[in-house]
Chimera marker file (.cmm) of the C-alpha trace (Angstrom):
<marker_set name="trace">
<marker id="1" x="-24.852" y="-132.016" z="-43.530" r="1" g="1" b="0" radius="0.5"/>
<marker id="2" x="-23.057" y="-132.833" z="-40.524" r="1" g="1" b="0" radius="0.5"/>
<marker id="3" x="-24.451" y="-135.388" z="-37.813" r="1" g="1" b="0" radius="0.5"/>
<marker id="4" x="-25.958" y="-132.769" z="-35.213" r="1" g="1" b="0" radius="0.5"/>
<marker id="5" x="-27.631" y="-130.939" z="-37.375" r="1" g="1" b="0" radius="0.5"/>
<marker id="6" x="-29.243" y="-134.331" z="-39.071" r="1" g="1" b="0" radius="0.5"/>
<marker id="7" x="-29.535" y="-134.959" z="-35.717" r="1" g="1" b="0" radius="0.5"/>
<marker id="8" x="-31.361" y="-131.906" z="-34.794" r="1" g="1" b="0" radius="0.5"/>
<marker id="9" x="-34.080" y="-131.770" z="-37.876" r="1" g="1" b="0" radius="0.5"/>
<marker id="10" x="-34.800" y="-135.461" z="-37.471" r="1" g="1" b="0" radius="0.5"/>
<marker id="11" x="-35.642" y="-134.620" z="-33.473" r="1" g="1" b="0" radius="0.5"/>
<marker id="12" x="-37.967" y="-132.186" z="-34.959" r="1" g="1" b="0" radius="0.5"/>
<marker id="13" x="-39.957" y="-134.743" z="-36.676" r="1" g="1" b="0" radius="0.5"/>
<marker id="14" x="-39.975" y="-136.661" z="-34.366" r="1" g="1" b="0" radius="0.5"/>
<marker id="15" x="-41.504" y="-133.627" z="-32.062" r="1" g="1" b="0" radius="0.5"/>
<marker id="16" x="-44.001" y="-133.609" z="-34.525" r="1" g="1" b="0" radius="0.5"/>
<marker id="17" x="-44.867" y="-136.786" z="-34.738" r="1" g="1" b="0" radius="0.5"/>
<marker id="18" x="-45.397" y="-137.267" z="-30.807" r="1" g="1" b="0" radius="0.5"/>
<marker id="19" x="-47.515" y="-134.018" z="-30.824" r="1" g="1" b="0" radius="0.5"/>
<marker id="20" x="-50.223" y="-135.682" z="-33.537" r="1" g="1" b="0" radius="0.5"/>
<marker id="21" x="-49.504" y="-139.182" z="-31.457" r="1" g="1" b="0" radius="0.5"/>
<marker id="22" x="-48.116" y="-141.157" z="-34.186" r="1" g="1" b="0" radius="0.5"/>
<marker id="23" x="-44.886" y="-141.619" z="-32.252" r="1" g="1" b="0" radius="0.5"/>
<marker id="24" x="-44.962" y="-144.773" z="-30.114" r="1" g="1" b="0" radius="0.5"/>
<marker id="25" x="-42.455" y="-145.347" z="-27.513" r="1" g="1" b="0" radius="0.5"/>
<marker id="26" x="-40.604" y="-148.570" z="-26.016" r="1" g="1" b="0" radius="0.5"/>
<marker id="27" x="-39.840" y="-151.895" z="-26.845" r="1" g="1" b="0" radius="0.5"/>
<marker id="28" x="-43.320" y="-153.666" z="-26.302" r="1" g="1" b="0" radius="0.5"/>
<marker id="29" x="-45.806" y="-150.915" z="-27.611" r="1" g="1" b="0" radius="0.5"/>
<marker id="30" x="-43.110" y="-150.410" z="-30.867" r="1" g="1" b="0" radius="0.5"/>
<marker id="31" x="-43.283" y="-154.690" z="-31.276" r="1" g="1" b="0" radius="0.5"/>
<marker id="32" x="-47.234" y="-154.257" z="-31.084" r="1" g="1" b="0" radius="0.5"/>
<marker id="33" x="-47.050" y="-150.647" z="-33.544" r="1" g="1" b="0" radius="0.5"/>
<marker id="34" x="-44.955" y="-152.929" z="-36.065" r="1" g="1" b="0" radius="0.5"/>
<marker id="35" x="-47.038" y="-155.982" z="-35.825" r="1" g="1" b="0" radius="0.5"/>
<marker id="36" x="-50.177" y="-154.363" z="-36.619" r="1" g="1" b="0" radius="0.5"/>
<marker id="37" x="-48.989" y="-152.340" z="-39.387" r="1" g="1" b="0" radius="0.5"/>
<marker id="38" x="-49.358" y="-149.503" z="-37.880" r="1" g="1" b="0" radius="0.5"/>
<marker id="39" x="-45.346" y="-148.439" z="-37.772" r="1" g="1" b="0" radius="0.5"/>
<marker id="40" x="-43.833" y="-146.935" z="-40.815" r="1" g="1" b="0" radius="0.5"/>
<marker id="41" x="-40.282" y="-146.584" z="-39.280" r="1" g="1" b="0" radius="0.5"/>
<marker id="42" x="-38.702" y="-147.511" z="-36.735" r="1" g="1" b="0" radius="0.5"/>
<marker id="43" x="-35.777" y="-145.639" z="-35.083" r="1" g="1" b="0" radius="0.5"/>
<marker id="44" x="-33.237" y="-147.772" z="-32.370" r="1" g="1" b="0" radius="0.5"/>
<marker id="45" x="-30.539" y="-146.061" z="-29.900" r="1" g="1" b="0" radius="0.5"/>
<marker id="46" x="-27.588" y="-146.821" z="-31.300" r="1" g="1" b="0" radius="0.5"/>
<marker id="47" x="-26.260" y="-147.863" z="-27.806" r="1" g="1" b="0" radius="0.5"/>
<marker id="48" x="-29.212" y="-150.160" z="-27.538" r="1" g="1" b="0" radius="0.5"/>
<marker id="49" x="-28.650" y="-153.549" z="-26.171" r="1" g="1" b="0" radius="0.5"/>
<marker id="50" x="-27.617" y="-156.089" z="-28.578" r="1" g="1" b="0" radius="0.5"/>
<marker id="51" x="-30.246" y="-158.980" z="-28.027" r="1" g="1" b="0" radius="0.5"/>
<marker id="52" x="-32.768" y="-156.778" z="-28.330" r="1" g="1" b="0" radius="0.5"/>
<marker id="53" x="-31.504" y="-154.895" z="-31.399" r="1" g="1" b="0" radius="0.5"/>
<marker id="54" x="-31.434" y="-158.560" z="-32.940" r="1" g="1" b="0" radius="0.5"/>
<marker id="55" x="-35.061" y="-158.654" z="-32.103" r="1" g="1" b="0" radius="0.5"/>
<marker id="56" x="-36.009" y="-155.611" z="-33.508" r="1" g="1" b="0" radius="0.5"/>
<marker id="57" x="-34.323" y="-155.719" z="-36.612" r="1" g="1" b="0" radius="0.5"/>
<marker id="58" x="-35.897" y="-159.409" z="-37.330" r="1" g="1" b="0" radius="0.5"/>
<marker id="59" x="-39.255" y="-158.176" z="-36.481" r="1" g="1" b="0" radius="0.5"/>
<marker id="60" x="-38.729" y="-155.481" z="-39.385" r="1" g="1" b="0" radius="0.5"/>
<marker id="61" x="-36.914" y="-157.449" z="-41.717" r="1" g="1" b="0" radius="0.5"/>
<marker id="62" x="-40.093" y="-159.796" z="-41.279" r="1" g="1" b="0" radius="0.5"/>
<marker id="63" x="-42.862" y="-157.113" z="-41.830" r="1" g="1" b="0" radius="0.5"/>
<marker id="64" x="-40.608" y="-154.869" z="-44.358" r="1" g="1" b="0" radius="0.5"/>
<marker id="65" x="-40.401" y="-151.928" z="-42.228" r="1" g="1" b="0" radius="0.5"/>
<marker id="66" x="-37.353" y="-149.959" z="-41.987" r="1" g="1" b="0" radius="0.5"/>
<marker id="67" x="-34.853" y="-149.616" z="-39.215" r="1" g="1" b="0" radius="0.5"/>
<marker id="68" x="-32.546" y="-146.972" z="-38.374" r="1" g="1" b="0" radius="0.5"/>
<marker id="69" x="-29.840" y="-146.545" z="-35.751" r="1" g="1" b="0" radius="0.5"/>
<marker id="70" x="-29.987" y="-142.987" z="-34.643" r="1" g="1" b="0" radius="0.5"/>
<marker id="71" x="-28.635" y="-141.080" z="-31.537" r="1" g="1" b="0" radius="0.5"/>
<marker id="72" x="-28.108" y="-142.770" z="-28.223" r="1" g="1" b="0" radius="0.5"/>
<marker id="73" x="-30.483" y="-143.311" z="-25.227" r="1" g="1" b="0" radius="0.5"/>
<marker id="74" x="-29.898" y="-140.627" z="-23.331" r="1" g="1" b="0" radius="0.5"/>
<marker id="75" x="-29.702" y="-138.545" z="-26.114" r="1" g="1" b="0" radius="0.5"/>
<marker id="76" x="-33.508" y="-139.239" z="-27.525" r="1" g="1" b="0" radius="0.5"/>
<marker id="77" x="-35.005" y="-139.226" z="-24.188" r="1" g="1" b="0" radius="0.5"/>
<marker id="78" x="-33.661" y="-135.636" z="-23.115" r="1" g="1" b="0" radius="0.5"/>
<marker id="79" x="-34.592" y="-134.665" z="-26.288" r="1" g="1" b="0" radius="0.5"/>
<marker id="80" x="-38.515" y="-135.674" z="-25.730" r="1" g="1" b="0" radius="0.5"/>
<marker id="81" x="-37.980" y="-134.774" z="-21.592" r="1" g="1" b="0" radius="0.5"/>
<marker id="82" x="-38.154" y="-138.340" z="-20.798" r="1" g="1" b="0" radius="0.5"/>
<marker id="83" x="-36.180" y="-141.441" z="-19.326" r="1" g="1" b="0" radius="0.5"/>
<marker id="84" x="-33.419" y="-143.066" z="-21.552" r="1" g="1" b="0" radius="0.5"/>
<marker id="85" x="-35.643" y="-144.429" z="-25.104" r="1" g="1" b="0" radius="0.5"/>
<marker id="86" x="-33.894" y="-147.135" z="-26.930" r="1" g="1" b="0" radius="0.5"/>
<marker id="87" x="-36.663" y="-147.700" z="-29.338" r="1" g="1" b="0" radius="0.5"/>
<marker id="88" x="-39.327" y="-145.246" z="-31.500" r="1" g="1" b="0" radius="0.5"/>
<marker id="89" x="-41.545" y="-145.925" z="-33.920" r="1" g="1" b="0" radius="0.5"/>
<marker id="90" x="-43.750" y="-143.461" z="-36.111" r="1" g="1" b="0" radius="0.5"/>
<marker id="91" x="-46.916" y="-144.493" z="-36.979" r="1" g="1" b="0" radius="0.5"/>
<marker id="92" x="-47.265" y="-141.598" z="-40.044" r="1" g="1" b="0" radius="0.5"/>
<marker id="93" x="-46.392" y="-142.125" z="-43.325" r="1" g="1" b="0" radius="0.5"/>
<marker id="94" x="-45.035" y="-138.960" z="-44.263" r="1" g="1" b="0" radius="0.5"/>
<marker id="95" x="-43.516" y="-137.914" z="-41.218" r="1" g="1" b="0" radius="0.5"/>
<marker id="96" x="-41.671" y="-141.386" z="-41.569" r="1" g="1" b="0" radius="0.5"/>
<marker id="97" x="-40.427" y="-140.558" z="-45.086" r="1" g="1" b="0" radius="0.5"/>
<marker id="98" x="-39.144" y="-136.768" z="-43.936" r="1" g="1" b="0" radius="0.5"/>
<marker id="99" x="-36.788" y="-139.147" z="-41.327" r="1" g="1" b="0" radius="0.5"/>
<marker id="100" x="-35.571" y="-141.700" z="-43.974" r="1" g="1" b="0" radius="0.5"/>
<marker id="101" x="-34.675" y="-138.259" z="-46.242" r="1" g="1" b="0" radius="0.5"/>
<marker id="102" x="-32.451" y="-136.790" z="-43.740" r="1" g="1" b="0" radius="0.5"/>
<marker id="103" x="-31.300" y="-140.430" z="-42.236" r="1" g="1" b="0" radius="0.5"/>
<marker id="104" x="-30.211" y="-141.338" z="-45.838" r="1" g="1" b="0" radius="0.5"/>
<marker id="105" x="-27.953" y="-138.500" z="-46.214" r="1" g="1" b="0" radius="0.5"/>
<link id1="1" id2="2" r="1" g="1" b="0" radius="0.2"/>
<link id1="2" id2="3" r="1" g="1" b="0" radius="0.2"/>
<link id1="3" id2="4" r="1" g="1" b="0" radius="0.2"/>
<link id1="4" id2="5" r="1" g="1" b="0" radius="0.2"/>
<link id1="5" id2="6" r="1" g="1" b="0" radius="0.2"/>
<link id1="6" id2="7" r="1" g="1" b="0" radius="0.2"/>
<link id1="7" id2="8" r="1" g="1" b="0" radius="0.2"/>
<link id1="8" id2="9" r="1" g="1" b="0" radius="0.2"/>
<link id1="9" id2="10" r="1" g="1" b="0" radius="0.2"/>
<link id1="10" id2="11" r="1" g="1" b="0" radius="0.2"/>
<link id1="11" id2="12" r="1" g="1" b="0" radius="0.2"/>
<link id1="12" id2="13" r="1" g="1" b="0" radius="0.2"/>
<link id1="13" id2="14" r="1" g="1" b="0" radius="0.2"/>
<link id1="14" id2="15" r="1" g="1" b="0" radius="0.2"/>
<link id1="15" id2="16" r="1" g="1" b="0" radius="0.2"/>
<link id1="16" id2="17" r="1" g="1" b="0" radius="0.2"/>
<link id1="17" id2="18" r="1" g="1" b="0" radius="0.2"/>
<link id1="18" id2="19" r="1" g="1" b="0" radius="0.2"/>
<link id1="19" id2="20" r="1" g="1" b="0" radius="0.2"/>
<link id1="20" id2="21" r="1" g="1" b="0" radius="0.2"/>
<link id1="21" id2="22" r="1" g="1" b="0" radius="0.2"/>
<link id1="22" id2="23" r="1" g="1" b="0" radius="0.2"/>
<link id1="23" id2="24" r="1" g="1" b="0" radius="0.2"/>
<link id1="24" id2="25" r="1" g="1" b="0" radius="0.2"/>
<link id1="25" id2="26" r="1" g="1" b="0" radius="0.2"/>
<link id1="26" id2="27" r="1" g="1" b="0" radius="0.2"/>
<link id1="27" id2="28" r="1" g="1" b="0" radius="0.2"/>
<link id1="28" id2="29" r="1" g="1" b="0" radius="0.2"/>
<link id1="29" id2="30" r="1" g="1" b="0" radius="0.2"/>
<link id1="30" id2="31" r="1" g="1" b="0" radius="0.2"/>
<link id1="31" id2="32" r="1" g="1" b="0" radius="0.2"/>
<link id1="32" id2="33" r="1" g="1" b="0" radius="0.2"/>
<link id1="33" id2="34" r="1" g="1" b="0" radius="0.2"/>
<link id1="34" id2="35" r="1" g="1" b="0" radius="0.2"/>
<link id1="35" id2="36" r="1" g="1" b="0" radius="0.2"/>
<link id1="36" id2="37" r="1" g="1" b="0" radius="0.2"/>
<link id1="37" id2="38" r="1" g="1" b="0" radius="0.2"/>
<link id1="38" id2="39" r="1" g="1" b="0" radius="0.2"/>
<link id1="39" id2="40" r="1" g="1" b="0" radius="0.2"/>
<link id1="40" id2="41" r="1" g="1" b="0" radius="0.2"/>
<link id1="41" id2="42" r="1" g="1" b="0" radius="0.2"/>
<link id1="42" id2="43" r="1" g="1" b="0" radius="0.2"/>
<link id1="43" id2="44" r="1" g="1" b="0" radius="0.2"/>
<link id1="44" id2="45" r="1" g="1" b="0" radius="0.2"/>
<link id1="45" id2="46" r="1" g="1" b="0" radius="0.2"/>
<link id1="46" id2="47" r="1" g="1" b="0" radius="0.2"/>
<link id1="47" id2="48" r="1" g="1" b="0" radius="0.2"/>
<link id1="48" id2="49" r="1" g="1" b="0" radius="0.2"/>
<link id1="49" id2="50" r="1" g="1" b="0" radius="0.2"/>
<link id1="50" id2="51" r="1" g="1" b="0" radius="0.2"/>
<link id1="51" id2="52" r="1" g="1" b="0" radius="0.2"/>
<link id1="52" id2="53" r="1" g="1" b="0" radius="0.2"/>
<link id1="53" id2="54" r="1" g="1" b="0" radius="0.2"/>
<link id1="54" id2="55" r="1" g="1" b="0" radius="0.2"/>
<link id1="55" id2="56" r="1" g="1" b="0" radius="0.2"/>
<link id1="56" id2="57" r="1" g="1" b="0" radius="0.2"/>
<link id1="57" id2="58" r="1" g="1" b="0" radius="0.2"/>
<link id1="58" id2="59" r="1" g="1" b="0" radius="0.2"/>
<link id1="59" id2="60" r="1" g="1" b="0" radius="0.2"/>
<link id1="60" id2="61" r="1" g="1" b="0" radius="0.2"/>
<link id1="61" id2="62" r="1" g="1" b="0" radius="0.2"/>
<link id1="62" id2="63" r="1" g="1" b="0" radius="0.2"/>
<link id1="63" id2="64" r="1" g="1" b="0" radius="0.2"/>
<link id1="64" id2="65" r="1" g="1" b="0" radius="0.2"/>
<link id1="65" id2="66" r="1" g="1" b="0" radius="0.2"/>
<link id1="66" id2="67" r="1" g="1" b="0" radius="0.2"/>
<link id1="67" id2="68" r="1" g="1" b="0" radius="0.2"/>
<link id1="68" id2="69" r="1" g="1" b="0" radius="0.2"/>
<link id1="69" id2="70" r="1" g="1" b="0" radius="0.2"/>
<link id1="70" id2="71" r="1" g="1" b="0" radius="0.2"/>
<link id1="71" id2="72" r="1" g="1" b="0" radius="0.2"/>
<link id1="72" id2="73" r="1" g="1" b="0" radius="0.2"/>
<link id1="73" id2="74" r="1" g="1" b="0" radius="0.2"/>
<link id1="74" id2="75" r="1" g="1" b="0" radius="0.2"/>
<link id1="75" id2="76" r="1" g="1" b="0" radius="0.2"/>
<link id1="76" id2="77" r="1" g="1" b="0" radius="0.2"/>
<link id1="77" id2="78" r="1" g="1" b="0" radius="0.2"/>
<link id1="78" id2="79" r="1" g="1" b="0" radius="0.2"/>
<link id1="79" id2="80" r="1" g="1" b="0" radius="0.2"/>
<link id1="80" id2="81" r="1" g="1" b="0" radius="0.2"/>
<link id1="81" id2="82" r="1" g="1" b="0" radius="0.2"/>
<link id1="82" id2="83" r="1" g="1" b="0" radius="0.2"/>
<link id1="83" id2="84" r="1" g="1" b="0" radius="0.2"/>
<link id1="84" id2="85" r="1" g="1" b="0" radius="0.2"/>
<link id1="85" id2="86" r="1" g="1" b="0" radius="0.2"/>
<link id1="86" id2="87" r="1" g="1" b="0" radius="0.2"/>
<link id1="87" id2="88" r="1" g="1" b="0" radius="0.2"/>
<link id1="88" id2="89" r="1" g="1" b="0" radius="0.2"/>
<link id1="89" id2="90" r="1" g="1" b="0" radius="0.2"/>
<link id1="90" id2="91" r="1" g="1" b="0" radius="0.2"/>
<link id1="91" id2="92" r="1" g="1" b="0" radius="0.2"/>
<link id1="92" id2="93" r="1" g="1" b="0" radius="0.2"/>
<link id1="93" id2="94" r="1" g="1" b="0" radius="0.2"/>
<link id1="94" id2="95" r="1" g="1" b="0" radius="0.2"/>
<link id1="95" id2="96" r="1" g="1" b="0" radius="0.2"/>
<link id1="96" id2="97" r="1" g="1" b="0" radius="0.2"/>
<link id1="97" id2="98" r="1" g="1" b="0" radius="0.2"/>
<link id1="98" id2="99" r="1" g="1" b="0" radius="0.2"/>
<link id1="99" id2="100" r="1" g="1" b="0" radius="0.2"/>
<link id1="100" id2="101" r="1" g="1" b="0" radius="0.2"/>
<link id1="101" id2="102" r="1" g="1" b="0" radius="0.2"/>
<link id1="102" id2="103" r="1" g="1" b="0" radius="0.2"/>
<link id1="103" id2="104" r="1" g="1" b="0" radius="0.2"/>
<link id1="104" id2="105" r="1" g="1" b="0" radius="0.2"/>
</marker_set>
């Protein structure tokens, strides 16, 4: 499958996921989502900043949830009619393992 259309289906997800609010947004609510246990994935811009990438990516190496690059900034956030999002996290289990299928292509 080519990267727009992975692109495309994992958007949808995510559509999902923000419409039963299990989709948490930002660097500081994501940290909070993770550290809680509440996030089952978590999804960075792949233009994101590299300091904070580092800190992401130790935060889920530390509480064994997975990571993904995915589209960039602008990307995500015109895709959920927002500002430029660097970071997601979903907060449902299977919506989270319908991402990591297509993600793992």
């Amino acid at each position: 499958m080519d990267q727009g259309k992975i692109e495309e289906k994992v958007m949808t997800l995510v559509h999902f996921a923000r419409k039963a609010r299990k989709l948490v947004i930002g660097y500081d609510a994501v940290r909070r989502s993770v550290e809680s246990g509440h996030a089952f994935l978590v999804l960075i811009a792949s233009d994101l900043e590299k300091g904070r990438r580092r800190s992401v990516r130790f935060l889920c190496e530390q509480t064994k949830v997975s990571m993904y690059d995915f589209a960039q900034k602008e990307t995500i956030g015109t895709s959920l009619n927002t500002r430029d999002v660097g970071i997601l996290a979903i907060e449902d289990r299977n919506l989270a393992a319908g991402i990591r299928k297509y993600l793992d292509e």
